[in-house]
mmCIF file of the N, C-alpha and C atoms, coordinates in Angstrom:
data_MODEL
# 
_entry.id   MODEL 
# 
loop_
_atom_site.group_PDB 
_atom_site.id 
_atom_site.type_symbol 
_atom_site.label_atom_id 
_atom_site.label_alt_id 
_atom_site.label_comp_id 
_atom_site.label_asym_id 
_atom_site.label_entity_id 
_atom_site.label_seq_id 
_atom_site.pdbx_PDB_ins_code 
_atom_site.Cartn_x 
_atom_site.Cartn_y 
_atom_site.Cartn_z 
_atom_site.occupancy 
_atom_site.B_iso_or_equiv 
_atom_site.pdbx_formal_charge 
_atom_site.auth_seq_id 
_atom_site.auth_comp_id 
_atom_site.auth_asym_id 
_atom_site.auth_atom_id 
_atom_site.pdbx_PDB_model_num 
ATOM 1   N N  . UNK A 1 1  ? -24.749 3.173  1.319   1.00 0.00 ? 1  UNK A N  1 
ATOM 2   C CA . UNK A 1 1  ? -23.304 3.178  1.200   1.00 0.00 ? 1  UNK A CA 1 
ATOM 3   C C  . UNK A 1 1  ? -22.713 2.576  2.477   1.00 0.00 ? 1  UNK A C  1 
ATOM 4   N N  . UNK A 1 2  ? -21.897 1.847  2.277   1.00 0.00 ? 2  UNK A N  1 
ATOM 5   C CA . UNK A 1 2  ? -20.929 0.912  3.136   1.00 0.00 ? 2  UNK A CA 1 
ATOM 6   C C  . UNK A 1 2  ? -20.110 1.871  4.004   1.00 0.00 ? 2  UNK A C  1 
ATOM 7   N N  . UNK A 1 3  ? -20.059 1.643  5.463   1.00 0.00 ? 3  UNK A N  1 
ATOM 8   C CA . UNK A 1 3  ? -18.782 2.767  6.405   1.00 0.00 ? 3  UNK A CA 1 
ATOM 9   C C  . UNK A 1 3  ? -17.789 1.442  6.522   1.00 0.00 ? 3  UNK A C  1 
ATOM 10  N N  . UNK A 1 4  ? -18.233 0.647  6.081   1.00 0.00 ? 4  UNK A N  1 
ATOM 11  C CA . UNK A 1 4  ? -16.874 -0.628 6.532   1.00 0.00 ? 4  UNK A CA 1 
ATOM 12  C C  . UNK A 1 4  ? -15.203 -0.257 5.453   1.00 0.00 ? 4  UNK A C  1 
ATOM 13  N N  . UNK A 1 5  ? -14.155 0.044  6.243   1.00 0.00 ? 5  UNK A N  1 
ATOM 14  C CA . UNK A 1 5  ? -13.154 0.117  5.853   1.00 0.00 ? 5  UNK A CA 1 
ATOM 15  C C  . UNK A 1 5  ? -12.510 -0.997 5.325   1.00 0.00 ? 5  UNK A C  1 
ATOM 16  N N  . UNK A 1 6  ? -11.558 -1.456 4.714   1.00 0.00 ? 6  UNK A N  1 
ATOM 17  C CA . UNK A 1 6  ? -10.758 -2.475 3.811   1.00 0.00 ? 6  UNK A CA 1 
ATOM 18  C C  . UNK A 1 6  ? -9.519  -1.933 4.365   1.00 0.00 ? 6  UNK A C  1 
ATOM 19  N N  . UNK A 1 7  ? -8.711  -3.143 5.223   1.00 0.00 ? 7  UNK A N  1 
ATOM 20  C CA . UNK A 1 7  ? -7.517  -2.397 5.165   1.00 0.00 ? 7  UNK A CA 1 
ATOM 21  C C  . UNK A 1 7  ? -6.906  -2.743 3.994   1.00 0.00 ? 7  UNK A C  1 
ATOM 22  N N  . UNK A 1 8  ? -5.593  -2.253 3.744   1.00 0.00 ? 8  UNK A N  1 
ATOM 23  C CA . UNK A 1 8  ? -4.446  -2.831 2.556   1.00 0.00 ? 8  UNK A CA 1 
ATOM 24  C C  . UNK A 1 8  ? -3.379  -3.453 2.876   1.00 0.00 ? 8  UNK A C  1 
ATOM 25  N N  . UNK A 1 9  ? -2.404  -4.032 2.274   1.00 0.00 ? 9  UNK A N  1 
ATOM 26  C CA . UNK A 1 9  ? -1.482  -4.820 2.661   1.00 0.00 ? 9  UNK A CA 1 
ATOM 27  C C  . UNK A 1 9  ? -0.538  -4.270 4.078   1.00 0.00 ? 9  UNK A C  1 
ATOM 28  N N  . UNK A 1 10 ? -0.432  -2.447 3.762   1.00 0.00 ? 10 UNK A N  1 
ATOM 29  C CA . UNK A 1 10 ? 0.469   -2.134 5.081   1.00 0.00 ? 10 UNK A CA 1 
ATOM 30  C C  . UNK A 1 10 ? -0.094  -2.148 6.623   1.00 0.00 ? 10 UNK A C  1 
ATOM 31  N N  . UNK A 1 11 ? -1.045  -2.837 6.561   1.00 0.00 ? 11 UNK A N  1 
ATOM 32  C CA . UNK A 1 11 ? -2.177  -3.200 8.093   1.00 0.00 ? 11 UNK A CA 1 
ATOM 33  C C  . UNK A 1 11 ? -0.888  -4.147 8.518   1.00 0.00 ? 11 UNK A C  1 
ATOM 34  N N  . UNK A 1 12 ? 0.101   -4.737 8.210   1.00 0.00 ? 12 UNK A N  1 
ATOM 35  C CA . UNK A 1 12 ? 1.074   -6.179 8.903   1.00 0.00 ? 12 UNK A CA 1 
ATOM 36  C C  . UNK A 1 12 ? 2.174   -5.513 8.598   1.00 0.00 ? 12 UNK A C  1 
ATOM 37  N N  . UNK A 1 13 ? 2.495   -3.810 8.293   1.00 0.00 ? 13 UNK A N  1 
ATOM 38  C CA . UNK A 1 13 ? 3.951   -3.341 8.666   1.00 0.00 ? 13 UNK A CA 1 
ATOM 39  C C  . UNK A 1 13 ? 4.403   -3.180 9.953   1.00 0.00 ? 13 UNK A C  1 
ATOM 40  N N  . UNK A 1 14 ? 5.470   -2.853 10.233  1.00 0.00 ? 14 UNK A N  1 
ATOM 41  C CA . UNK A 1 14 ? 5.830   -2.306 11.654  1.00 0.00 ? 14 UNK A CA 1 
ATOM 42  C C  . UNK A 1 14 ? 5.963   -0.765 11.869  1.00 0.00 ? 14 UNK A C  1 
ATOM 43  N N  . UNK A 1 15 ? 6.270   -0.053 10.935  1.00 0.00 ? 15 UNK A N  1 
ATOM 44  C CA . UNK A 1 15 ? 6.150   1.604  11.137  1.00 0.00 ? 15 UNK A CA 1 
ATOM 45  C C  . UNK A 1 15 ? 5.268   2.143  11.125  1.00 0.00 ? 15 UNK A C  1 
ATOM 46  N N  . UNK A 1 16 ? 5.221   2.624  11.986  1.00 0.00 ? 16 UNK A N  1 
ATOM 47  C CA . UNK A 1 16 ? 3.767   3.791  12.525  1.00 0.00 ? 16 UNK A CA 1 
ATOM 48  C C  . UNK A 1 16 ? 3.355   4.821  11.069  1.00 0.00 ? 16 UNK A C  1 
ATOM 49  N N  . UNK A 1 17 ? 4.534   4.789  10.388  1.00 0.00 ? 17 UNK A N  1 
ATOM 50  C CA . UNK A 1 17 ? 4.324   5.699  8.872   1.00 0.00 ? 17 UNK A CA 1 
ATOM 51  C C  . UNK A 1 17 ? 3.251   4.946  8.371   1.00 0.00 ? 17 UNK A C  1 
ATOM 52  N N  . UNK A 1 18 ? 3.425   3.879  7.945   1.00 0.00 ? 18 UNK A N  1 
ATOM 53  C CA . UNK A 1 18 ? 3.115   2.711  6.968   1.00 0.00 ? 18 UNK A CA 1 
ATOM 54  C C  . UNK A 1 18 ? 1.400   2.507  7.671   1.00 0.00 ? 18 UNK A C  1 
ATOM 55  N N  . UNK A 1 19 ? 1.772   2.159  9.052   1.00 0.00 ? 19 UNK A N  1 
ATOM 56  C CA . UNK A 1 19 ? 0.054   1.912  9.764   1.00 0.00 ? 19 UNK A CA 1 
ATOM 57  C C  . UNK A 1 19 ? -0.700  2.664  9.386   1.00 0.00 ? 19 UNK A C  1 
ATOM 58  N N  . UNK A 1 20 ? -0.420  3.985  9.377   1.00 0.00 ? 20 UNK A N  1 
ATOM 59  C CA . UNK A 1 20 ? -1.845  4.921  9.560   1.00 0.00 ? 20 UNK A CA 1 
ATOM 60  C C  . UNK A 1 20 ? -1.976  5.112  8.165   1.00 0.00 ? 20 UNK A C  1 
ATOM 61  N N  . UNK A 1 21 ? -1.431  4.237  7.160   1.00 0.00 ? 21 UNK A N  1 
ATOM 62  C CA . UNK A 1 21 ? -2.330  4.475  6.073   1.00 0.00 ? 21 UNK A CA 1 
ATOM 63  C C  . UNK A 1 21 ? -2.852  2.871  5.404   1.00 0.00 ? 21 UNK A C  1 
ATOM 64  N N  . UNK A 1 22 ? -2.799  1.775  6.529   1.00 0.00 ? 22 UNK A N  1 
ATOM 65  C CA . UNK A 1 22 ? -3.361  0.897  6.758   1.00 0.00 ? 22 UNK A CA 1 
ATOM 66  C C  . UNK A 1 22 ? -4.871  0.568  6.053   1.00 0.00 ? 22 UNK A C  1 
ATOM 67  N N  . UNK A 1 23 ? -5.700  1.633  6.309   1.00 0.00 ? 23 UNK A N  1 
ATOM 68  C CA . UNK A 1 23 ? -7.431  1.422  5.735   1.00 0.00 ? 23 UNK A CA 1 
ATOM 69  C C  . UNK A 1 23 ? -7.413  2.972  4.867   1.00 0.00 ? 23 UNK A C  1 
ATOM 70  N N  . UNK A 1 24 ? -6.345  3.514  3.832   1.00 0.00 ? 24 UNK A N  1 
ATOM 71  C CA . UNK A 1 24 ? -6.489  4.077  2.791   1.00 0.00 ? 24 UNK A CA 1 
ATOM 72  C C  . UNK A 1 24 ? -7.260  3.750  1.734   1.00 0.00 ? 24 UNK A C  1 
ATOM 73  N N  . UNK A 1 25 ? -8.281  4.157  1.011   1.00 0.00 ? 25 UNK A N  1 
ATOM 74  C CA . UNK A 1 25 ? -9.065  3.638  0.061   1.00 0.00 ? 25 UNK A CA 1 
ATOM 75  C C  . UNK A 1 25 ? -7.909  3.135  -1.321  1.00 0.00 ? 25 UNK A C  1 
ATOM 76  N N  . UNK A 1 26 ? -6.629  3.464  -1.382  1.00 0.00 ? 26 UNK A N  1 
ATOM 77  C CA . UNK A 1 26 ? -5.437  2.685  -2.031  1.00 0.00 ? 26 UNK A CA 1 
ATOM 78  C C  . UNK A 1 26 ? -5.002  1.345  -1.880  1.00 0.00 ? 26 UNK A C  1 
ATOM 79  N N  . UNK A 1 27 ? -4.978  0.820  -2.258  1.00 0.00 ? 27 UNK A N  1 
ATOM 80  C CA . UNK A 1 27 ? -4.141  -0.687 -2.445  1.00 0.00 ? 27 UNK A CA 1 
ATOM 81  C C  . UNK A 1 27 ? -3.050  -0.724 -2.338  1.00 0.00 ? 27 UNK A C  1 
ATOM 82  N N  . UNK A 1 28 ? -2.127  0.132  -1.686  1.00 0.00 ? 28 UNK A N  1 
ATOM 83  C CA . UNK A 1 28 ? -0.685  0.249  -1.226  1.00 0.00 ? 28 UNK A CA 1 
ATOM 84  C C  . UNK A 1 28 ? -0.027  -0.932 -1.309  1.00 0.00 ? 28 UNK A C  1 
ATOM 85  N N  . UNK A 1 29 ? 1.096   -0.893 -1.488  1.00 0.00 ? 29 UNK A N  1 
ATOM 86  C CA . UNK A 1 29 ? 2.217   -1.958 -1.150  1.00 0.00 ? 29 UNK A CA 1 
ATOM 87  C C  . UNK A 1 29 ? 2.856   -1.467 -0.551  1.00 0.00 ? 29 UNK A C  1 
ATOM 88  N N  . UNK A 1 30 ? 3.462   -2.220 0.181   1.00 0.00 ? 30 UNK A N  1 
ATOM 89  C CA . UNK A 1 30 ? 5.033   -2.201 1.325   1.00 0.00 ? 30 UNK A CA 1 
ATOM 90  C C  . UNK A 1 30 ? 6.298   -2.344 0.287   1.00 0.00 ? 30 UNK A C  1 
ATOM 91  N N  . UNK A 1 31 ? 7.593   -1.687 0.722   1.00 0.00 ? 31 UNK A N  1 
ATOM 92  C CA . UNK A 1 31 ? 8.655   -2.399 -0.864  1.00 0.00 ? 31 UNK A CA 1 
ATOM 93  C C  . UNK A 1 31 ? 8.770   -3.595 -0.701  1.00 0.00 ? 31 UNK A C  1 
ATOM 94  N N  . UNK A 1 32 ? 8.589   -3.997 -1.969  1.00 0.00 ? 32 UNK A N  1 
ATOM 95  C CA . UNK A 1 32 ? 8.519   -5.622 -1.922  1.00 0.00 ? 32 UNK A CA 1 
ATOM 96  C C  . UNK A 1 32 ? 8.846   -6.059 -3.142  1.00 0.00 ? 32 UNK A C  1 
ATOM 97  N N  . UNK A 1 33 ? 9.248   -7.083 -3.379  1.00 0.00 ? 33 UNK A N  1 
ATOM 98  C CA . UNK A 1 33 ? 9.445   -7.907 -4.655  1.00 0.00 ? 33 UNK A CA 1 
ATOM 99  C C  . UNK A 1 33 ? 8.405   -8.313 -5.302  1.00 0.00 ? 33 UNK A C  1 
ATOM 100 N N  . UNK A 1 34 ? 6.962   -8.381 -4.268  1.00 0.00 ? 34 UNK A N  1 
ATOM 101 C CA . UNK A 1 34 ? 5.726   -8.857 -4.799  1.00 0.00 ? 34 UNK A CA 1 
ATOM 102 C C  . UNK A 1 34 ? 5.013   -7.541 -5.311  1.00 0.00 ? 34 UNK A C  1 
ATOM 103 N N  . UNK A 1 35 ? 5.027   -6.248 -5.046  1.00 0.00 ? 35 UNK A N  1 
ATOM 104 C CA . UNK A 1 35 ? 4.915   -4.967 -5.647  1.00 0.00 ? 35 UNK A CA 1 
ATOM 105 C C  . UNK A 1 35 ? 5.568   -5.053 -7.356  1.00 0.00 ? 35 UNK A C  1 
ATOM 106 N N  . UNK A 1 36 ? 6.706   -5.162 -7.351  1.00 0.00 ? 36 UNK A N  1 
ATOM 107 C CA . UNK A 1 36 ? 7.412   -5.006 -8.579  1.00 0.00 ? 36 UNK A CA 1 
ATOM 108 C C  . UNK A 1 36 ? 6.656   -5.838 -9.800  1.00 0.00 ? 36 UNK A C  1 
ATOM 109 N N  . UNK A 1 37 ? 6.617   -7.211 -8.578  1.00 0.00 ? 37 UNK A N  1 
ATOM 110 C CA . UNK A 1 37 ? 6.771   -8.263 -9.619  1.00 0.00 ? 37 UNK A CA 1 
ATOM 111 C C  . UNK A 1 37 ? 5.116   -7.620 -10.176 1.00 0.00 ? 37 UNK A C  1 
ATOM 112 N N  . UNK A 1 38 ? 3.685   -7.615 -9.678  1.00 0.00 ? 38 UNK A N  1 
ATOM 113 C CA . UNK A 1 38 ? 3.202   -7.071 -9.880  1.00 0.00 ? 38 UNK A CA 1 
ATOM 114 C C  . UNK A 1 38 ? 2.602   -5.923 -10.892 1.00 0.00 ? 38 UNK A C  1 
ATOM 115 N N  . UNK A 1 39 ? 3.821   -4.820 -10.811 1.00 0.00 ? 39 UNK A N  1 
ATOM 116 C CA . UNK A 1 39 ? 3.860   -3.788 -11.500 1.00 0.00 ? 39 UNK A CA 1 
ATOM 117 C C  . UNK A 1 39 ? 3.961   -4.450 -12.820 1.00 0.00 ? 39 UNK A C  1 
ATOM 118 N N  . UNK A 1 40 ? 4.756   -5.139 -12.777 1.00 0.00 ? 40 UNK A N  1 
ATOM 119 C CA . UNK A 1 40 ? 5.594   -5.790 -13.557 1.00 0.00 ? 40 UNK A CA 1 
ATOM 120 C C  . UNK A 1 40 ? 4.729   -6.518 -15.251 1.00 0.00 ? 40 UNK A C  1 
ATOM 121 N N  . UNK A 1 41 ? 3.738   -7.302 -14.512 1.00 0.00 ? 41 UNK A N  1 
ATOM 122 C CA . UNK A 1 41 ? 3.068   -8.477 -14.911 1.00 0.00 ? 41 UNK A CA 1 
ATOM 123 C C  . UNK A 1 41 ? 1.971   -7.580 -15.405 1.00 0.00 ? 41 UNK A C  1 
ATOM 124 N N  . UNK A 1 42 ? 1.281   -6.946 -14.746 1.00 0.00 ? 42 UNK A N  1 
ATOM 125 C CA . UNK A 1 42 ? -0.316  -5.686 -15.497 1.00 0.00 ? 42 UNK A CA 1 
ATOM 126 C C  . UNK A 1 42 ? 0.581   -4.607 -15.906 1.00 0.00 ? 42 UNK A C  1 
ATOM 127 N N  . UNK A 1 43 ? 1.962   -4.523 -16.522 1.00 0.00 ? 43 UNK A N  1 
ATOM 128 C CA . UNK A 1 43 ? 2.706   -2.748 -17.376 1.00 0.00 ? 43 UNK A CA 1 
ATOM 129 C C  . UNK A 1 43 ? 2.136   -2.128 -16.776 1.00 0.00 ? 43 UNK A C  1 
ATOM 130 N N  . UNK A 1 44 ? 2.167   -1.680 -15.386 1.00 0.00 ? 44 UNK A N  1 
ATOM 131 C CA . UNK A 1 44 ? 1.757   -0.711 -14.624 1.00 0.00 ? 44 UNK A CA 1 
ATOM 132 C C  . UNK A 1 44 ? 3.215   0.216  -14.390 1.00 0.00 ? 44 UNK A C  1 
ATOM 133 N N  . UNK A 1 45 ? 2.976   1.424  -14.089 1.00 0.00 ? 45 UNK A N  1 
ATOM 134 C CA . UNK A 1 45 ? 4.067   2.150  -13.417 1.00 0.00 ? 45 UNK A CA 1 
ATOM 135 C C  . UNK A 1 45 ? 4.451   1.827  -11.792 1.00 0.00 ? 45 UNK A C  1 
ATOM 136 N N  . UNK A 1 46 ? 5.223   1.784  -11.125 1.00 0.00 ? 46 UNK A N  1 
ATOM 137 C CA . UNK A 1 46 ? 5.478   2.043  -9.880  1.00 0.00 ? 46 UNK A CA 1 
ATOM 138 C C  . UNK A 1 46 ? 5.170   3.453  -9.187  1.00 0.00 ? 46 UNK A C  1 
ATOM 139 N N  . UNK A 1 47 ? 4.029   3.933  -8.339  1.00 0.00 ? 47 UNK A N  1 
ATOM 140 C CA . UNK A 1 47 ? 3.884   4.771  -7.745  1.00 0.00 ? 47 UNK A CA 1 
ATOM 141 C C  . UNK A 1 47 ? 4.640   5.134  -6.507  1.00 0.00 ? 47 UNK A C  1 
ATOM 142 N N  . UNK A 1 48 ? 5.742   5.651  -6.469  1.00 0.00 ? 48 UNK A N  1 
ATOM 143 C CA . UNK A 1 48 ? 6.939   5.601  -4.759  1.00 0.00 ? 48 UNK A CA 1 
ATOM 144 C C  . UNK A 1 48 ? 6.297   6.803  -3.957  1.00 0.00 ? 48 UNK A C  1 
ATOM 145 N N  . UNK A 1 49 ? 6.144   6.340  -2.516  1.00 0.00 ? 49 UNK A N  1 
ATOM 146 C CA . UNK A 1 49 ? 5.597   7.553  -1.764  1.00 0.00 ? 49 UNK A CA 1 
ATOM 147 C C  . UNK A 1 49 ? 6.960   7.587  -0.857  1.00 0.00 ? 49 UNK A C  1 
ATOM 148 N N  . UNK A 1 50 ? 7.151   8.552  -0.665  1.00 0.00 ? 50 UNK A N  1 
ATOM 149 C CA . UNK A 1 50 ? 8.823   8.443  0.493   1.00 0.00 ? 50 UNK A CA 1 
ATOM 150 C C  . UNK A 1 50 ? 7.943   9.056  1.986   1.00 0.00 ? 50 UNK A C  1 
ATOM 151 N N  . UNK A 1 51 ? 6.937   9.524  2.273   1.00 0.00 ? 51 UNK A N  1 
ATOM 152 C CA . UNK A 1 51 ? 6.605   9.679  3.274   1.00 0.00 ? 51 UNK A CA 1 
ATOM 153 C C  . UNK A 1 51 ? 6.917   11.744 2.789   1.00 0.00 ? 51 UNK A C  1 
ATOM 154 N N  . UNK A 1 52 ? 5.748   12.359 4.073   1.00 0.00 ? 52 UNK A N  1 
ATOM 155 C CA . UNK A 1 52 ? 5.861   13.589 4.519   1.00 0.00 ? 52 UNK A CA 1 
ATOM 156 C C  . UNK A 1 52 ? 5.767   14.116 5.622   1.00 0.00 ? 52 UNK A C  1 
ATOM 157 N N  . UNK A 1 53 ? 6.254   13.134 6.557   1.00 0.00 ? 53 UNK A N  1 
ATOM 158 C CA . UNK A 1 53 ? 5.657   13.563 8.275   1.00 0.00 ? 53 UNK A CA 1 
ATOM 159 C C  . UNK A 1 53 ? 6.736   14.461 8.585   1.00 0.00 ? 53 UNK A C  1 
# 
C-alpha cells in the first residue's frame, strides 16, 4: 500500500481553512464555477462544507 498523498484542488487556496484539507483522500473543490459546472455535467449533487473550526 502506497503512503504517497494526492493533494486536491484546495493545495492553490489562500485560507489556512481550505489548506489543511489540501491532501484529503476527497476531491474537494474551492467555490467555483468549474465545481458547478461539473456537478452539473455527471447529475451529481453539490456537497457544501461551510467549515467547523
Amino acid at each position: 500500500m502506497s503512503t504517497n498523498k494526492q493533494a486536491n484542488r484546495l493545495l492553490h487556496e489562500k485560507s489556512p481553512y481550505l489548506l489543511q484539507h489540501a491532501y484529503n483522500p476527497v476531491q474537494w473543490f474551492p467555490w467555483s464555477d468549474e465545481a458547478f459546472a461539473k456537478a452539473k455535467s455527471e447529475d451529481k449533487p453539490v456537497f457544501l462544507s461551510v467549515g467547523y473550526s
